[in-house]
N, C-alpha and C positions, 0 to 999 in steps of 0.2 A: 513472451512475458519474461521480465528478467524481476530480480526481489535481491536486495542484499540490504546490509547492516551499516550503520556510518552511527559512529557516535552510542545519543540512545532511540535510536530511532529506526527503523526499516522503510523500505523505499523502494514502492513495486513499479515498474514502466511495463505499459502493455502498446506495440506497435498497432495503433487502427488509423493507416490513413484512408483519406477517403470517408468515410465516418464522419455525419451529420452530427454534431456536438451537441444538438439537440437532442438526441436518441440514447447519450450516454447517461448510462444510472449506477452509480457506487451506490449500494449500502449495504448494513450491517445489521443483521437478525443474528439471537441466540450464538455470538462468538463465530457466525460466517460471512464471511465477507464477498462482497460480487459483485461483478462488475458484468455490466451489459451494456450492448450497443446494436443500432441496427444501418447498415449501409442498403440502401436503396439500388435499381438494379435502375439501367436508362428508360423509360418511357416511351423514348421517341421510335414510332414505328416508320416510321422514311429510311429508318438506318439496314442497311444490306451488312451485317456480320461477317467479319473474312477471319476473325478469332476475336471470340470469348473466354479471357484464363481468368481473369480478375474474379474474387471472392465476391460475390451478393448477398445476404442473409442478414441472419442473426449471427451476436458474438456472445456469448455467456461463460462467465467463467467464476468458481468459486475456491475462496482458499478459508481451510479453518484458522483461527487466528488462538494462539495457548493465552492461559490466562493474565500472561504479565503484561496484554497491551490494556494501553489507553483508548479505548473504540470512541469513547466521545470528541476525542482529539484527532480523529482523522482527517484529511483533507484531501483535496485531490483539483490537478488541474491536469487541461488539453491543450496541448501548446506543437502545430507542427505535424499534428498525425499522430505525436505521443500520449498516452492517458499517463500522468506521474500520478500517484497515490503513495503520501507519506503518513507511517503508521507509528505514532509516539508510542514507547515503552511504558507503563506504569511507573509512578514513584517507587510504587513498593518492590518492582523487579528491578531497577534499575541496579547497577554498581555501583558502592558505596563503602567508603572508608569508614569502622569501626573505631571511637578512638578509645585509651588506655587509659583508665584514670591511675592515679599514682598518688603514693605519699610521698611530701616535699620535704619532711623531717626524718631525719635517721635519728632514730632511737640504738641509743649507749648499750650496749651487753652488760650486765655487772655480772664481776667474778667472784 
């Protein structure tokens, strides 16, 4: 699983090839995020095994998310073997220029 930052946004890729697309479940309870998947093992009993290394199972994975994201804005797609899940920032954490308010009149000193 790799996670980094672009812009305002985070951007988790988790590698499940092989992974039924069907089996994958993103979601989001109480600020944790999780991702689950299940890859099925073969069936067919005709097969004579000369090596088994490949992963079978369950995949479960959770990350907690801090308060500045947008959890309703999450999305996620499987494209390739890859899970992307893109995690918007919050308005209110975002970075944001402050501006100056100013007076346009210069006021006279009297002497």
């Amino acid at each position: 699983m790799d996670l980094y930052k672009v812009d305002d946004h985070y951007v988790l890729t988790a590698d499940l090839p092989g992974v039924d697309p069907g089996s994958i479940d993103v979601s989001v309870d109480n600020g944790t995020l999780t991702l689950s998947a299940q890859r099925s093992t073969r069936s067919d009993d005709s097969v004579e095994w000369l090596s088994s290394e490949r992963f079978y199972g369950s995949y479960r994975r959770q990350l907690t998310l801090g308060e500045g994201i947008d959890s309703a804005g999450i999305s996620a797609s499987y494209e390739n073997g890859v899970l992307s899940v893109t995690i918007p920032m919050a308005e209110r954490a975002k970075p944001r220029r402050i501006s100056i308010s100013h007076s346009d009149t210069v006021q006279a000193i009297e002497k």
